[in-house]
C-alpha positions in Angstrom: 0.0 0.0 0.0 1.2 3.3 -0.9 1.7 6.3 1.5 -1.2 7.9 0.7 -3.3 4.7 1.7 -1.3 4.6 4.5 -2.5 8.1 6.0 -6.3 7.8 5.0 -6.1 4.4 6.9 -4.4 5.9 9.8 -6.5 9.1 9.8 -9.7 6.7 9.9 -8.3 4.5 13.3 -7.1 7.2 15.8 -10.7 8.9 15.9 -11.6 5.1 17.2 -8.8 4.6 19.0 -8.9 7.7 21.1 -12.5 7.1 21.9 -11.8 3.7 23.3 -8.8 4.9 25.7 -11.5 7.9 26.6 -14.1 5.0 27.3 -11.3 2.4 29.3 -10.2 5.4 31.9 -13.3 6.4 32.4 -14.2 2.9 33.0 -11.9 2.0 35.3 -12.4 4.8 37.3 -16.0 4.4 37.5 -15.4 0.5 38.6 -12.3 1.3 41.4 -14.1 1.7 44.2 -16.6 -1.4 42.8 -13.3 -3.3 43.1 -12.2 -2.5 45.9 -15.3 -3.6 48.0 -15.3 -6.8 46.0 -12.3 -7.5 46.3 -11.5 -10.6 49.0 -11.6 -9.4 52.6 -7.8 -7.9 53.4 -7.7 -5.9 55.9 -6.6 -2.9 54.5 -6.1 0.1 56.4 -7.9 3.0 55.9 -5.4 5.6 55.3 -3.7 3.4 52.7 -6.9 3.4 50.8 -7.5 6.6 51.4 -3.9 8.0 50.1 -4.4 5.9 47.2 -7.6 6.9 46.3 -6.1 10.7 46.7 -3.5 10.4 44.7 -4.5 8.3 41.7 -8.0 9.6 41.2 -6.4 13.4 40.2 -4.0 11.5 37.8 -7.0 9.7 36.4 -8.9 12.9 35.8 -6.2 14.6 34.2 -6.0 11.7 32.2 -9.0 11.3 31.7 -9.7 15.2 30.7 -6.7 14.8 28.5 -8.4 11.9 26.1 -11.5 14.0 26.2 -9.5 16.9 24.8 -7.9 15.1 22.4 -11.2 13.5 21.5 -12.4 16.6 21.1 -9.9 17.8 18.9 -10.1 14.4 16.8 -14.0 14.9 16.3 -13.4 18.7 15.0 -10.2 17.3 13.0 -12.1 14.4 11.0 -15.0 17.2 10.6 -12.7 19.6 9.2 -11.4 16.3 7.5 -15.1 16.0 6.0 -15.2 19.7 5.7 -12.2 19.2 3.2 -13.3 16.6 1.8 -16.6 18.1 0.2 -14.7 21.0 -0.7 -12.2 18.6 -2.6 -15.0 17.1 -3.9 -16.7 20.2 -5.2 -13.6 21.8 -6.7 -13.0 18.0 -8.2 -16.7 18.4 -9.4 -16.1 21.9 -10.8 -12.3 21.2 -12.0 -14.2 18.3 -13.9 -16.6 20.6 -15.3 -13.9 23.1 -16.2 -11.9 20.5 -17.7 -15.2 18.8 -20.3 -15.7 22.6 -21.0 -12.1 23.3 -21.8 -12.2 19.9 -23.9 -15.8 21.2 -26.0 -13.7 24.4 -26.4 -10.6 22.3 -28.1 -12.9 20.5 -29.5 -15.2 23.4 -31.4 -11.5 25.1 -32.0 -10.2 22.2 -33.8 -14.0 22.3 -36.0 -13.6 25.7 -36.4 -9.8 25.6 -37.8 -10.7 22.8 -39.7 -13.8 24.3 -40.9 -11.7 27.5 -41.6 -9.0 26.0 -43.4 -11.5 24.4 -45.4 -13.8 27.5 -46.5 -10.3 28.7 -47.3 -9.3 26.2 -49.4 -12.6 26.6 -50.8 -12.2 30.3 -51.1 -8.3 30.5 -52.5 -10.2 27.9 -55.0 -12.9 29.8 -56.0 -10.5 32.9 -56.0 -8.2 31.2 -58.4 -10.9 29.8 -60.7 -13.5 32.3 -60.8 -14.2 33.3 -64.5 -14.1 36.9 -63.8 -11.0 39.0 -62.2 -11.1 39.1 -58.8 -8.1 41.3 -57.1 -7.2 42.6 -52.9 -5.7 46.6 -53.1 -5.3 48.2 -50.8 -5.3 51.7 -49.5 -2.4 53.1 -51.7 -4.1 51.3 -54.5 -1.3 48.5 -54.7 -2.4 45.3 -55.8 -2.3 42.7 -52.7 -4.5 39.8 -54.3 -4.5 38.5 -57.9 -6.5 35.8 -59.5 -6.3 33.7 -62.6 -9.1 35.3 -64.4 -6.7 38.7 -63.6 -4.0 37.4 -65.3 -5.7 35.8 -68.4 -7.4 39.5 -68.8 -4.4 41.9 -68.1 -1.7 39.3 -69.4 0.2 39.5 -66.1 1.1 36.8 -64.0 0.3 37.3 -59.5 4.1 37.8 -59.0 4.0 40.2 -61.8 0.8 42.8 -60.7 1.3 42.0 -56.6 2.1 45.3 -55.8 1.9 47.4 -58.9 -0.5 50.2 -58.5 -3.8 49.3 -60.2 -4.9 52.5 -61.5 -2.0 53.7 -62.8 -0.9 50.3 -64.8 -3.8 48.7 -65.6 -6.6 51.5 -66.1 -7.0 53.6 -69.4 -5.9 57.5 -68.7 -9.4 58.0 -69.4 -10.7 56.2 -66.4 -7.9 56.8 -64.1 -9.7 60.0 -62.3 -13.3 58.5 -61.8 -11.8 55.1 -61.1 -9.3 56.7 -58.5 -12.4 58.6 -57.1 -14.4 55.7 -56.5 -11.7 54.1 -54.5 -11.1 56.8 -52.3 -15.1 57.3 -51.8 -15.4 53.4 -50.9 -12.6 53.7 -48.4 -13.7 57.0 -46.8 -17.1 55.9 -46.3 -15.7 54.2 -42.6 -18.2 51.0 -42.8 -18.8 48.3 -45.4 -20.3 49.5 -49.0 -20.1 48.3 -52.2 -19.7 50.9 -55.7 -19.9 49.8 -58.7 -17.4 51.7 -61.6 -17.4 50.7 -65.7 -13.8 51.5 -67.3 -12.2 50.3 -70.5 -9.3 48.3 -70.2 -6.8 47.0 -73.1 -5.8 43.2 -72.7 -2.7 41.5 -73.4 -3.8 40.6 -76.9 -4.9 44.3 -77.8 -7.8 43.5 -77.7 -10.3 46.5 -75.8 -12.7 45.2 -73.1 -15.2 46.8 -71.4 -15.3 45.7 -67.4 -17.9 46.2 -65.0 -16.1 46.6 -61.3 -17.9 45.9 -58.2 -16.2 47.6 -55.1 -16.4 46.3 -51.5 -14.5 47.4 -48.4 -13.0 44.6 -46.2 -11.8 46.3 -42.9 -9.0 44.5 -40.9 -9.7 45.8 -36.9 -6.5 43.9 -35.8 -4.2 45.6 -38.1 -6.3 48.8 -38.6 -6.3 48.9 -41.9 -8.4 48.9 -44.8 -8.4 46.9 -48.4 -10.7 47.0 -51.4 -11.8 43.6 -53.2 -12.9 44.2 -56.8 -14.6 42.2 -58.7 -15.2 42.7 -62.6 -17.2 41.4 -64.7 -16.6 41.7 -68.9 -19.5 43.0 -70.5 -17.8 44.0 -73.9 -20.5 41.6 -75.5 -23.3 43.7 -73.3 -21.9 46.9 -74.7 -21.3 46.2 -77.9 -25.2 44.0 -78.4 -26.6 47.3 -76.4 -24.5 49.6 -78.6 -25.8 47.6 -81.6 -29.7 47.6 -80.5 -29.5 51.6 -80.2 -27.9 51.8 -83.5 -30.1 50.2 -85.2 -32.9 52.0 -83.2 -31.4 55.1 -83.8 -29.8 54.8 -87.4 -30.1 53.6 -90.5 -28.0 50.6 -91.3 -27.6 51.1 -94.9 -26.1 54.7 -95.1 -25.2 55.3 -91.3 -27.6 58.4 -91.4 -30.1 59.0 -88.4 -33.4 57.4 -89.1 -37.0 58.9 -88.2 -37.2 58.9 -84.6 -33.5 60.4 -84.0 -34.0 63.2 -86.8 -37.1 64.1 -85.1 -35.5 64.4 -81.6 -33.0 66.4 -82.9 -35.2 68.9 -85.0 -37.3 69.3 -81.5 -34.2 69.8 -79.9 -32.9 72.3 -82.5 -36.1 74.4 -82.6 -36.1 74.8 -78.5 -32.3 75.9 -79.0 -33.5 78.3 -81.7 -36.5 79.6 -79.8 -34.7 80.0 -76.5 -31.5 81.7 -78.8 -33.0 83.6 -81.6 -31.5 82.0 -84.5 -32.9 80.4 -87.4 -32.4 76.1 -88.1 -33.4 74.9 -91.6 -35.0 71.8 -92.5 -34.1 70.4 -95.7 -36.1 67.4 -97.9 -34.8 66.0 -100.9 -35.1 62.6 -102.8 -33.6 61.2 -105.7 -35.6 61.8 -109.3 -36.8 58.2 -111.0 -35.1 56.2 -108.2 -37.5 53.7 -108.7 -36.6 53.0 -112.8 -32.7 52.9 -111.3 -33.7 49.8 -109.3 -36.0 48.7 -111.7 -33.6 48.2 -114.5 -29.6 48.1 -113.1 -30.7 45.8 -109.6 -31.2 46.6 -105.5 -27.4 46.3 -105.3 -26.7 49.4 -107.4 -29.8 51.3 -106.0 -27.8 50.3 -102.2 -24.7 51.8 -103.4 -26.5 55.1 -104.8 -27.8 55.6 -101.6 -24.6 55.3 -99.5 -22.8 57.4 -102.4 -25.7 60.0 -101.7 -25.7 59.7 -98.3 -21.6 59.9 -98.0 -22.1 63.4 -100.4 -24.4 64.8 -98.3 -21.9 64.4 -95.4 -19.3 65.9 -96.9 -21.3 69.3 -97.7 -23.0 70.0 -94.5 -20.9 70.5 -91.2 -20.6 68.3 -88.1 -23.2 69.7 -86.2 -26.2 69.5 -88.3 -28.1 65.8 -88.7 -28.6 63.9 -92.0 -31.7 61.4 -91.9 -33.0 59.0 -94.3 -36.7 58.8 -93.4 -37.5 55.6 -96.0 -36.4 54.6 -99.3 -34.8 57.4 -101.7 -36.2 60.2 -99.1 -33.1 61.7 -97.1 -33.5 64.8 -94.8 -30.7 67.4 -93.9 -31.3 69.7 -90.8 -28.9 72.6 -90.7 -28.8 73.5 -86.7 -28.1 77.5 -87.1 -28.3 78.7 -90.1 -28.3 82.6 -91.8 -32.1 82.3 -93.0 -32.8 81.5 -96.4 -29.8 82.7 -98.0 -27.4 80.3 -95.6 -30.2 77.4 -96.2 -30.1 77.9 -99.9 -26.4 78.0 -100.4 -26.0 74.6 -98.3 -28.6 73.8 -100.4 -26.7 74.5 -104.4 -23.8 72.6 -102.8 -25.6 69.3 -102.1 -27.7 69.8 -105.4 -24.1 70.1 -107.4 -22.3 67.3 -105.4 -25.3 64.7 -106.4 -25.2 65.5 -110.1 -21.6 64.0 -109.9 -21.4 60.9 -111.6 -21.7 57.7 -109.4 -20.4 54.2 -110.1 -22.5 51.0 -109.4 -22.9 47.8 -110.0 -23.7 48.1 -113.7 -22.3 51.4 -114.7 -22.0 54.5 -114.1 -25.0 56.6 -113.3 -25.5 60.2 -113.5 -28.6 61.2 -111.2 -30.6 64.9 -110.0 -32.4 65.6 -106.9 -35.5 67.8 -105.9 -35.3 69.9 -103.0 -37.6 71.6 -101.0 -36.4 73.9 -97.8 -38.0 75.3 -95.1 -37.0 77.4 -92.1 -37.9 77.8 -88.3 -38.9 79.9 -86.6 -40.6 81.7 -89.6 -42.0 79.0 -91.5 -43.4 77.0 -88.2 -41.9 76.2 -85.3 -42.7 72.5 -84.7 -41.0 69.7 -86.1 -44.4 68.0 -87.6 -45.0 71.3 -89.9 -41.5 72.2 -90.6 -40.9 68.3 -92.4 -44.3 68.6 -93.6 -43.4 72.2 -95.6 -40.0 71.1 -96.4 -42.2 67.9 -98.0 -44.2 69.9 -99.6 -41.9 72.1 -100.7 -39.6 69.0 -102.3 -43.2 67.8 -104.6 -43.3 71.8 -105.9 -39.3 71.4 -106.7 -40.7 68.2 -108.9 -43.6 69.6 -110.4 -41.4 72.6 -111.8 -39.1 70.0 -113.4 -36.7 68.0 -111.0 -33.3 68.9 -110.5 -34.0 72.5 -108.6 -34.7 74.2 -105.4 -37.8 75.4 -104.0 -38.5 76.9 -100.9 -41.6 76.7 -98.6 -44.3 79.2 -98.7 -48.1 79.5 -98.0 -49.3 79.2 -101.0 -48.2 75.6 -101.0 -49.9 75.1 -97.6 -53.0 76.1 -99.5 -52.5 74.1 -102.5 -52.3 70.9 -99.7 -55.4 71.5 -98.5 -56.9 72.3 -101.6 -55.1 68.8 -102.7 -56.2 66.9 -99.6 -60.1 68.7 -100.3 -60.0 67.1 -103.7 -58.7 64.0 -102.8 -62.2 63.1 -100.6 -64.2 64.7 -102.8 -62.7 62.2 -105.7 -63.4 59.2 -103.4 -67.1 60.7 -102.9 -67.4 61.2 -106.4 -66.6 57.6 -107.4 -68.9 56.4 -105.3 -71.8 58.8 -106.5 -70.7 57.9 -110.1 -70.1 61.9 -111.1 -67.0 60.2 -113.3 -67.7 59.8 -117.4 -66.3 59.2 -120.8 -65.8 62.3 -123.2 -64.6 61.1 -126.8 -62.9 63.0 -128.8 -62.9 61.9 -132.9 -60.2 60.7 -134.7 -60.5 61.6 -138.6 -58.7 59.8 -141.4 -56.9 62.4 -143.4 -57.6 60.9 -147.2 -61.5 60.3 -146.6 -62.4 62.9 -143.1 -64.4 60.3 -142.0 -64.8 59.3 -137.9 -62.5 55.9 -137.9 -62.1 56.0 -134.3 -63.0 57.9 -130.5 -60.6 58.4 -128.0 -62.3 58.1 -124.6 -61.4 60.8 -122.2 -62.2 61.1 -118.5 -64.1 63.9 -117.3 -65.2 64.8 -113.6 -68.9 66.3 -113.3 -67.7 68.1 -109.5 -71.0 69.3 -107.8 -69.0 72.4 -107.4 -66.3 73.0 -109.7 -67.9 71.7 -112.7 -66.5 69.7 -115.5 -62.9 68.5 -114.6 -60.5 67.2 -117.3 -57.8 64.7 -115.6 -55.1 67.5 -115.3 -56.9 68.1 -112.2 -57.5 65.7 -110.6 -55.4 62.3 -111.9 -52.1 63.5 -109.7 -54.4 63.5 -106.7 -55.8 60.3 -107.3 -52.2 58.7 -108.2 -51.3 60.0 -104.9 -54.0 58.8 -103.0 -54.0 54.9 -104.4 -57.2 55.7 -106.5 -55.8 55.6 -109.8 -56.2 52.0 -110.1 -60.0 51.7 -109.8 -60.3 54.6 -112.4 -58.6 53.0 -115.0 -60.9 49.4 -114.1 -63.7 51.8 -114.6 -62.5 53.7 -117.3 -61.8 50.3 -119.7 -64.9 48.8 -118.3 -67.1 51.8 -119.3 -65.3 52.2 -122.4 -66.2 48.8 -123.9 -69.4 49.1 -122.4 -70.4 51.8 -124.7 -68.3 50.8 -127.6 -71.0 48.5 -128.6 -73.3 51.3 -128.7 -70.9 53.5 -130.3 -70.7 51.0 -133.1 -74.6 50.9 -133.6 -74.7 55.2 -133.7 -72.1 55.2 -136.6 -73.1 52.3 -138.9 -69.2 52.1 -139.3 -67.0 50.7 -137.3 -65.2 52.8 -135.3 -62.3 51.9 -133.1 -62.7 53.2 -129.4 -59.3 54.3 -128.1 -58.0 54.1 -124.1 -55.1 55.1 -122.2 -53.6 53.2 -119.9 -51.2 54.5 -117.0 -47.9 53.5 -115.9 -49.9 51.4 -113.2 -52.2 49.8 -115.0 -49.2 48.5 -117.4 -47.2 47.2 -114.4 -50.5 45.1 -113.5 -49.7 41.8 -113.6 -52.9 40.3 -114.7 -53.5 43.3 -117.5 -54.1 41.3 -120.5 -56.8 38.6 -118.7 -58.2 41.1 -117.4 -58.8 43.4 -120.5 -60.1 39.8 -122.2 -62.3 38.9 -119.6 -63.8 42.7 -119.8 -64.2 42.5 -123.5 -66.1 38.7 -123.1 -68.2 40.4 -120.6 -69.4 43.2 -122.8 -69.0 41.1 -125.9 -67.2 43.8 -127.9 -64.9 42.7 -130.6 -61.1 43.2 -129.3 -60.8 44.6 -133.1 -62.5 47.5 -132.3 -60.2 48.2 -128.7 -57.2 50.3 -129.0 -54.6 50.4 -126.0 -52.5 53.2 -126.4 -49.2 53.3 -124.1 -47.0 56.4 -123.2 -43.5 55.9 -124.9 -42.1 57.1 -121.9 -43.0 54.3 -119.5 -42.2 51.5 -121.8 -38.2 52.3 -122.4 -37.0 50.9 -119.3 -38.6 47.6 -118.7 -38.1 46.7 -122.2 -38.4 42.8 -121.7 -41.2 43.2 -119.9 -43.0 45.2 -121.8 -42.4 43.2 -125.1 -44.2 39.9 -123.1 -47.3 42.3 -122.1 -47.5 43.7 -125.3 -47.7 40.3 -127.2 -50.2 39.2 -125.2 -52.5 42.0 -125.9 -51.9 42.0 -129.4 -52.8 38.0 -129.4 -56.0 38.8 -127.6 -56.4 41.2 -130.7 -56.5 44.5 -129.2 -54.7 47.3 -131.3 -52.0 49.4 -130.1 -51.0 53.0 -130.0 -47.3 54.2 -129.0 -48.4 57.7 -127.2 -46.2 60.2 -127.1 -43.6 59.4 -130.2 -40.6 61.0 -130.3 -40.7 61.8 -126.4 -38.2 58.8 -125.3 -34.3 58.1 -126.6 -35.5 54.6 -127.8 -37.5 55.4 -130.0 -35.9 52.6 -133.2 -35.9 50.3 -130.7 -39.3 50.3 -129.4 -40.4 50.2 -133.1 -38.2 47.3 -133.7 -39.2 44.9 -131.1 -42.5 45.8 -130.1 -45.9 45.1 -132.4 -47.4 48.6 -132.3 -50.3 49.1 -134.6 -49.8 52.7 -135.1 -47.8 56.1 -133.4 -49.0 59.1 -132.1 -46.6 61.9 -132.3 -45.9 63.9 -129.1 -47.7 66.8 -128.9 -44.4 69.1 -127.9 -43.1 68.2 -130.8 -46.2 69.1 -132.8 -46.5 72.8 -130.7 -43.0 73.6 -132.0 -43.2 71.9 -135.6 -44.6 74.6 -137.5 -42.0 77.3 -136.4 -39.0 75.3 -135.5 -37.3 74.1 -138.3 -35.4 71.8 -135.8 -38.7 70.1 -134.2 -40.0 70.5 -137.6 -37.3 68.0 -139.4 -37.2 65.9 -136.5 -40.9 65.1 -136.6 -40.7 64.7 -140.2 -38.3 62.4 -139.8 -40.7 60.5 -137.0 -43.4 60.5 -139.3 -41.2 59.2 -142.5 -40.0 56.1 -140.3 -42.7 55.0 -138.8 -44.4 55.0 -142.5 -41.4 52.5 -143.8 -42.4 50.5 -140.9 -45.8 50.4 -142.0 -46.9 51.9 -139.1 -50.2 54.3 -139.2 -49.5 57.7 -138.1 -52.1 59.7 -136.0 -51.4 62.9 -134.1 -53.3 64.5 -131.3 -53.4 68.2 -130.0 -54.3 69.5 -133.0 -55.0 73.5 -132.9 -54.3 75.4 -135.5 -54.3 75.6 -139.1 -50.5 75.6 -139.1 -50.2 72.3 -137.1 -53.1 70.9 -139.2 -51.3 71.7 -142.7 -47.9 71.0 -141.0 -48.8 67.3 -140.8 -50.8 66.8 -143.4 -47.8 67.8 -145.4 -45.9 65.3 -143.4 -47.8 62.5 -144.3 -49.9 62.2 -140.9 -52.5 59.5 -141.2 -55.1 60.6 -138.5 -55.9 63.5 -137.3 -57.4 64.6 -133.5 -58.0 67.9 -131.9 -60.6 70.9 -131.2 -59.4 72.2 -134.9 -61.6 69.4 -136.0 -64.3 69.0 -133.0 -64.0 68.9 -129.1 -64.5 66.0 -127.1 -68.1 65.2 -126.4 -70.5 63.2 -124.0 -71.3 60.0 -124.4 -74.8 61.3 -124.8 -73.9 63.8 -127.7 -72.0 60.9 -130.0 -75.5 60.3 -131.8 -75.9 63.9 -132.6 -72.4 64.0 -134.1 -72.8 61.2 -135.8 -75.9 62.1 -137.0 -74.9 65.5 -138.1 -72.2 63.7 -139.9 -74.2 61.8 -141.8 -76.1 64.2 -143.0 -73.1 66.3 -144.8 -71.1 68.1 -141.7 -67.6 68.4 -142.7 -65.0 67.8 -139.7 -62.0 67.6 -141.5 -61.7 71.3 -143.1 -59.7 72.0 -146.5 -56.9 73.6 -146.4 -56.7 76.4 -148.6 -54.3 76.0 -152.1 -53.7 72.2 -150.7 -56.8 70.5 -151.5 -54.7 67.7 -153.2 -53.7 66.5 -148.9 -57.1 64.9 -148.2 -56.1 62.4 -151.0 -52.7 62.2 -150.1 
């Protein structure tokens, strides 16, 4: 047994121990006197017992007192020993209790280190491998962290960029201020904020990028200091799709000009700075003449390259400031943002009309092409962006009107002439509909006999108001409107309707004459349609003559050689209007199967005084007779004309000289008076040898 057994076994007796020596002496002297009576009959003398009985009993009590003491002082020793021992106890209990705690703590330390070194492997591996840059500056802007996606961007290893300055290595001059400004607002702000920041940068390829930077403060209270962590993201592809959406919703693709809804911001723009300044903006319309027969016969490719060619030459003759707009098609619009009135407008103006006329090379050629402009200027001529491009529009038709190629500016009377336009245009649609249209015809006399051989159908416009309207006034209106189509249906459908009666008032056939427009040619379905009308009013296609303007045949001459054969093989008979107006004049004789030519009437106003015209029509006349072609000319005024092309060897003969057009209702009259001896074709005086010519 060991020495501590040793004590706690000798610690346990002497309590006992003591208490039995206690109990012995108090024993004995309880049972001394006891034995002493008992005890066998001695004679004992009384002072011996008496002296020992005095002396030993004091002894005894000391003795006694002395055990009791030390009894005492063993009870209050193995109470303190108890004492101790429950205080041992506790302190074991709480030293215990300290001790699991101290082990949890190790325990949730070693958890958290662990868990720590693992969110930091975690975190140094999603630093590393993040797809965007990720970099640690701190407050001097050096460069204390630097990932992968860093390095592939910037072309700089960590070793490399760990503590470069950021701004000043890595960030465009441009950038460097607002970037820098950022920073130093994110740190300032003294508790955690993010900012976000766009900048350019330029990687290691060259190549330009556009990065998005988030900024976040991280702040260190152990070291007292403060560090930025940004994180970019790339959004060149965002920038450049976004850039590409508001170009294309703010430009046209083609030419690079503004479209609609950019020139229109800027013109309100330019009128408020001209209001608020007192200075005068311009807004100019201008499209390109017969743009339509340029992509018609050379292709959309070379129509594409006009228009950029146009559009670069209208860049190069107005300055930086002003805006150039193609609103749709061939239709461009230049607004000039401060300008000196009309005179400044007009002389940007003669330098765009000049730099068009230049000749321009396409796909096919080279092409030589004029413009119409039309002008107007704000404040004076309106001063909101709606009536200024709806002047300068108007303006632009008047420049056509007066012959293509010039410059007109805006004025009121236009206005009016709009309105009176836009009256006439839903009076037309009114009129249709109450049938006030009809069919004047105007005879056609044969030169040898003077006889009627054929009617040209005119329309005419009984207006409620206006009276009787020829189609000078109103056929432009309803081109513009979409109306011309129906009026031409009716126009051929009326006109075979009546040539049936036509042919019972004469009792000789008379051919009935109609005009077709550019249009109707261009319909797809012409010829069915023209058979299927003359089956409906059973007329014989004999007596039907088509006649077609020279000038909308020369440049779809394929075309117009398949619609004309089919025509001519449903038998209708054809007129070439307007001869000698076109430059292909052989050719359209050559390869087309024309019945008979009708001579322009220009060249019949100057004939008789202009030796020129005069030879050239003579010439007209002469060919189209070896092509065994009948002449006819129409227009016919004066006796001068009329002996002009008699003389000339004119076949037929058409014009108030010989009798206005009439009704439908008046052809019997005529006819009547006819047969009985009226004389429309009138002798010529000293040539009365022509009607037999």
């Amino acid at each position: 047994m060991d020495k501590s057994g040793n004590a706690r076994t000798r610690d346990r007796w002497l309590p006992i121990l003591a208490d039995s020596l206690v109990s012995l002496v108090i024993l004995a002297l309880a049972l001394s006197p006891l034995m002493l009576l008992t005890a066998p009959k001695v004679p004992i003398e009384e002072g011996t017992l008496l002296q020992f009985l005095w002396s030993a009993g004091p002894a005894m009590l000391v003795l006694a007192g002395t055990f009791v003491y030390v009894r005492a002082l063993l009870r209050e020793r193995r109470r303190i020993e108890f004492r101790l021992e429950e205080v041992v106890e506790d302190r074991t209990r709480e030293l215990q209790a300290i001790n699991q705690e101290l082990r949890d703590e190790i325990f949730v330390r070693q958890q958290a280190e662990r868990s720590f070194r693992r969110s930091s492997r975690h975190f140094r591996a999603l630093f590393d491998t993040a797809a965007t840059p990720i970099m640690l500056i701190d407050a001097t802007f050096r460069i204390r962290q630097w990932n992968a996606s860093s390095e592939a961007l910037f072309g700089y290893s960590r070793d490399e960029a760990v503590g470069r300055n950021l701004v000043e290595t890595f960030i465009p001059e441009e950038y460097r201020d607002e970037m820098s400004w950022k920073i130093l607002k994110t740190l300032g702000s003294g508790h955690n904020t993010q900012e976000t920041l766009e900048t350019g940068i330029q990687g290691y390829d060259g190549t330009d990028h556009i990065v998005l930077w988030n900024l976040n403060l991280l702040q260190d209270e152990e070291e007292d200091r403060q560090q930025l962590i940004l994180i970019g993201q790339n959004i060149s592809e965002i920038r450049k799709t976004q850039d590409q959406l508001h170009y294309l919703a703010h430009f046209d693709v083609l030419t690079g000009t503004a479209n609609r809804r950019l020139f229109e911001d800027r013109c309100r723009r330019a009128l408020a700075s001209a209001s608020r300044h007192g200075h005068n903006c311009a807004l100019i319309s201008l499209d390109v003449d017969h743009f339509k027969r340029i992509n018609d016969t050379l292709g959309h490719d070379a129509g594409d390259t006009l228009l950029k060619s146009l559009a670069q030459r209208l860049k190069d003759n107005v300055r930086e400031e002003d805006t150039i707009a193609r609103l749709g098609g061939d239709e461009f619009a230049v607004l000039l943002h401060h300008v000196a009135g009309a005179e400044g407008s007009e002389k940007v103006a003669r330098g765009i009309l000049e730099a068009i006329t230049e000749p321009v090379s396409v796909p096919g050629g080279e092409l030589v092409i004029t413009s119409s402009i039309g002008i107007t200027v704000a404040p004076d001529d309106g001063c909101s962006y709606e009536q200024l491009l709806k002047n300068a529009d108007m303006a632009m038709y008047r420049a056509k009107k007066a012959g293509r190629n010039n410059i007109q500016f805006f004025s009121e009377d236009m206005n009016h002439d709009m309105q009176r336009q836009m009256s006439l245009e839903q009076e037309l649609r009114a009129g249709i509909r109450a049938g006030e249209l009809a069919l004047h015809y105007q005879p056609v006399l044969d030169v040898r006999t003077g006889r009627v051989v054929g009617l040209e159908s005119l329309l005419r416009w009984h207006h409620p108001g206006r009276g009787l309207l020829t189609p000078g006034d109103f056929l432009e209106v309803a081109e513009q409107s979409g109306q011309l189509q129906a009026i031409g249906e009716w126009i051929c459908n009326n006109a075979c309707l009546q040539a049936r009666a036509i042919q019972a008032m004469s009792g000789t056939p008379v051919r009935i004459s109609i005009n077709l427009s550019s249009r109707q040619y261009n319909h797809p379905h012409l010829a069915a349609e023209l058979q299927r009308t003359i089956a409906d009013t059973n007329l014989d296609p004999a007596l039907l003559m088509v006649e077609i303007d020279e000038r909308i045949l020369s440049d779809r001459l394929d075309e117009t050689s398949a619609v004309l054969h089919k025509l001519k093989e449903v038998g209708i008979g054809l007129t070439l209007d307007r001869f000698g107006s076109g430059l292909s004049s052989l050719t359209l004789l050559r390869e087309l199967p024309f019945d008979q030519v009708k001579i322009d009437p220009a060249l019949l106003r100057r004939a008789p005084e202009d030796e020129n015209t005069a030879a050239i029509t003579h010439t007209l006349i002469s060919l189209a007779r070896q092509l065994s072609l009948t002449v006819a000319a129409a227009g016919v005024e004066t006796e001068d004309q009329d002996r002009f092309l008699r003389q000339s060897g004119c076949h037929l003969l058409q014009g108030h000289r010989f009798s206005p057009p009439v009704s439908s209702d008046e052809l019997a009259d005529l006819f009547e008076d006819v047969r009985e001896g009226r004389e429309l074709l009138p002798d010529l005086p000293g040539n009365g040898a022509l009607r037999n010519r």
